[in-house]
N, C-alpha and C positions, 0 to 999 in steps of 0.2 A: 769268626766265632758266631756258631746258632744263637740268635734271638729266642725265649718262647714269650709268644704271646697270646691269652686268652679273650676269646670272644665271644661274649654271650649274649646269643641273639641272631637270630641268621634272617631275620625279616626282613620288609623292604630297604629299610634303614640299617640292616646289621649285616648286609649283602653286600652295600654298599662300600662301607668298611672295609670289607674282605677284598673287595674290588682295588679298593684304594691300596691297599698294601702290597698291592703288585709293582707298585709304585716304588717301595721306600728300595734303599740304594745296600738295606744290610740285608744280611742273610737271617730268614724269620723260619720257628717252628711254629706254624699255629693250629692251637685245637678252637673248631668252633662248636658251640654248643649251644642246640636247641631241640625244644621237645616234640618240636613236630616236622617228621620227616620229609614233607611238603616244602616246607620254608630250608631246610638243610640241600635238598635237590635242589629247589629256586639258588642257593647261593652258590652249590657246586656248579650248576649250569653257567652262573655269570660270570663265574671266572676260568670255566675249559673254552666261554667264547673268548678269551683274549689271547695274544699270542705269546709272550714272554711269561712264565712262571718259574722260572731259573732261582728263582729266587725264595719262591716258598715250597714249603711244606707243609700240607693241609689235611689234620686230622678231623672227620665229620663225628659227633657224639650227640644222641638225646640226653645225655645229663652229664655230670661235670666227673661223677665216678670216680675220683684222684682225691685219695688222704691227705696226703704229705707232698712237698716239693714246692722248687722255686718257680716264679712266673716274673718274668723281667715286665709286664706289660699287662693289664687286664680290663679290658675296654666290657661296659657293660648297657647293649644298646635291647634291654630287653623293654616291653612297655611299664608304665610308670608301678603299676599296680605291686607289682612282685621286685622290684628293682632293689627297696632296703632290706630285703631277705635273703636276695640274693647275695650283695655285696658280705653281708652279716657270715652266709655260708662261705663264701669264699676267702673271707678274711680267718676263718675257722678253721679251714681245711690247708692254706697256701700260705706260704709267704709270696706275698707282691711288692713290688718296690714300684711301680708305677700304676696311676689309675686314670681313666677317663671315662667318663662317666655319662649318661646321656639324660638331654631334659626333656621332659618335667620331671625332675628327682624324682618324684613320690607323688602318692594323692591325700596323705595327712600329713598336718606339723608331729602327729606322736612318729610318721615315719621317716623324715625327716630327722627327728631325734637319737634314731638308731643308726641311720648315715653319718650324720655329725657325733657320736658314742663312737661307733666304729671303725672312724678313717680323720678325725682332727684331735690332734692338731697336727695332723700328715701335710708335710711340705708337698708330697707328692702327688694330688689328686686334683684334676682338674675338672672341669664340666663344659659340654660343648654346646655354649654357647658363642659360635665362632664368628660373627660380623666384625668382631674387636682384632681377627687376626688376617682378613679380607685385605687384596690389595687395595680394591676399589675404598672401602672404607677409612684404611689407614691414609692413603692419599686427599681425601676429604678433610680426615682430621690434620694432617701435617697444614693442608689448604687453610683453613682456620686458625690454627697453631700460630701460623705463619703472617694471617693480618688480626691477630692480637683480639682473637671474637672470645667472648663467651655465653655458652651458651645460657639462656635463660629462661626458653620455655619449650616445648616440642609436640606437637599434635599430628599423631598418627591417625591413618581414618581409611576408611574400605569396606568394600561388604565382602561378605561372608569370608574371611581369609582364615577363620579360626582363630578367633582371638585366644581362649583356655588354653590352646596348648601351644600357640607360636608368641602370646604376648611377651613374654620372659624373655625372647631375644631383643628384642628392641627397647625394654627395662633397660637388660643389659650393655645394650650399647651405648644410650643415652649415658647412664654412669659413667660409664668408660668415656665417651667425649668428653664428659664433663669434670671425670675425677672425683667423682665426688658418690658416697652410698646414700644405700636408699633410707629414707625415717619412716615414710608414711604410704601403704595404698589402701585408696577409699573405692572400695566395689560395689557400694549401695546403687550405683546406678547403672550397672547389670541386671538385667531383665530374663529373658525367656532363654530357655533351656530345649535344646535339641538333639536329637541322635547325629553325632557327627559318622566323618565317613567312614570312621574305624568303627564295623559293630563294636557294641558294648561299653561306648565308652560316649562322651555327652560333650554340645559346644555350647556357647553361649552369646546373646549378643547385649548390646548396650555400652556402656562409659566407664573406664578404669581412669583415676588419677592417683596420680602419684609426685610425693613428695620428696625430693634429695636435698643433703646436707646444708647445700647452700641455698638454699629454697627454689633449685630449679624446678619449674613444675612440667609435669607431663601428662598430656591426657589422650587414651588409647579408645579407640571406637571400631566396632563393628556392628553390620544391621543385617540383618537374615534378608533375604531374598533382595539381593541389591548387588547388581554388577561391577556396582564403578569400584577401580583400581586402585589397590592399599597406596597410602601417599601419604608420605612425610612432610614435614616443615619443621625447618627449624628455626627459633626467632634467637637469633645473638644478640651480643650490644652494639652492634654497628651492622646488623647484617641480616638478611635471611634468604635463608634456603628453602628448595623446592626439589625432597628426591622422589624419581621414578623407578623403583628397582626393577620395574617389566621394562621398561626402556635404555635402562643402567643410562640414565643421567643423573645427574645433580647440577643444580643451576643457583647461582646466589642473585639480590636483586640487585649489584652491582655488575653483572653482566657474565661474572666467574661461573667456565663449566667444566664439570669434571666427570668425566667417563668410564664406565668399570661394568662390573656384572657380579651378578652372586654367584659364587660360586658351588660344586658340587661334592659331595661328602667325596666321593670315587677321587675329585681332585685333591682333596684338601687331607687328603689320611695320609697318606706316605710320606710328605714333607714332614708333616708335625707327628709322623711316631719317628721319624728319623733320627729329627733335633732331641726330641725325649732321650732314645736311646742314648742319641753321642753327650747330650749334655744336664739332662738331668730337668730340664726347663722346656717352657711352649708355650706360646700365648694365646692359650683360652684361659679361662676364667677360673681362677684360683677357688678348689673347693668350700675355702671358709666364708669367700665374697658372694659366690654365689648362694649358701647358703641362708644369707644375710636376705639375700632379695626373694629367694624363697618363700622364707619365713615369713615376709609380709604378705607375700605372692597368695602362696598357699593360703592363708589364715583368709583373706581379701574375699578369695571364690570358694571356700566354703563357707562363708555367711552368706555368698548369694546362692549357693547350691540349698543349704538349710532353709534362706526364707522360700524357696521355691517347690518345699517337699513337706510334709505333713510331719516328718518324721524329724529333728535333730540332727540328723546323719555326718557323722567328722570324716568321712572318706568322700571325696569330690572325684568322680571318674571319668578325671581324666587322664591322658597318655602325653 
């Protein structure tokens, strides 16, 4: 049986995607849609370089153009600005029985609000923030799991790695090691504001902390013009860790090392729209959790976006 699935955004990241589902093992119809034909040839090209496509069928579209009908799938990897309008149109126009959805949701909590209106309390919408579904990671956590740690504190730290638009994964994961959701993030010591690499849209450097359930605390840094290598630590109760994810070690001060790598959206799309397809389930990050951490997320960088502008402004532009 045809899969359809829709995908909107054919950018560097939504190329990706497309790549990846050369991958999955069922038989897919997909429409990709995006409004600039540029970015539609970049993802048609990336995938006439591979050699198997037996297995899809790729419609290329500048807009979504479909009233009515069903979409077994609809991955939406467009940038953050336009992302709860889109969804809003397609939840208008389609029935979808599956969603994935790409972060940073949004650039306000009012948009944000329309995501969460629009798609909860939908069993079926995930958000890819995927560390939590990493071999290398889930073997960490078993690692831990297994000598009875918890965790209790975690400091992230690196220059320029883009904190506004990548911090949200490493939020993410820390909860997820820990179990536990987010209560509290304090952005007051976010500083200066810069044109990131994506024209149009801004990074930031300075101190996120952040507070979970069980008072794990966490505290995320980046410094503009500063080379040295994003690096984790985690402090357990019996224990602490040392990851390098440019080197894919993790090392505990008991001597424990454990080896992995990050993996690639190209790699990680076919397995998990597979499991989606056959079973309904996948382990990214449930759209009501993540909107949870969002919500503090989002709310965090735009009080440092406002005290940094003359102006009030509740949209933070970021992607």
């Amino acid at each position: 049986m045809m899969r359809t699935i829709m995908l909107i955004g054919a950018g560097q990241l939504g190329s990706r995607y497309l790549q990846g589902l050369l991958r999955c093992k069922e038989d897919l119809v997909v429409t990709v849609v995006d409004p600039s034909n540029e970015s539609l040839k970049m993802a048609e090209k990336r995938i006439s370089d591979m050699e198997d496509r037996s297995n899809l069928t790729v419609d290329f579209k500048t807009s979504i153009g479909i009233k009515s009908g069903n979409v077994d799938l609809a991955i939406v990897a467009t940038p953050a600005d336009c992302r709860a309008s889109i969804i809003n149109e397609l939840n208008n126009t389609l029935t979808v029985t599956y969603w994935i959805l790409e972060k940073v949701l949004a650039q306000s909590v009012e948009q944000l609000k329309i995501i969460e209106r629009v798609l909860s309390p939908r069993q079926y919408a995930w958000v890819n923030t995927p560390m939590r579904t990493m071999k290398w990671y889930k073997l960490i956590k078993k690692t831990m799991v297994a000598n009875s740690e918890k965790v209790n504190k975690v400091i992230i730290e690196g220059g320029s790695w883009g904190l506004a638009c990548n911090a949200i994964h490493y939020i993410d994961l820390v909860s997820w090691l820990s179990g536990k959701g987010i209560v509290e993030i304090d952005g007051t010591q976010l500083g200066e504001w810069k044109e990131s690499k994506r024209p149009g849209y801004k990074e930031v450097d300075g101190t996120l902390k952040i507070t979970l359930e069980d008072e794990t605390f966490i505290e995320i840094m980046c410094k503009f013009d500063c080379d040295k290598p994003l690096r984790i630590g985690i402090f357990t109760s019996n224990n602490t860790w040392e990851i390098c994810e440019g080197a894919g070690l993790a090392k505990s001060s008991d001597g424990e090392k454990v080896y992995g790598e990050i993996e690639y959206q190209s790699q990680m799309t076919g397995p998990l729209v597979d499991k989606i397809l056959r079973t309904g389930k996948c382990g990214l990050t449930p759209l009501d959790e993540s909107l949870n951490q969002h919500y503090h997320y989002i709310s965090a960088l735009s009080q440092a976006w406002s005290r940094s502008n003359i102006e009030n402004i509740s949209i933070v532009p970021i992607t």
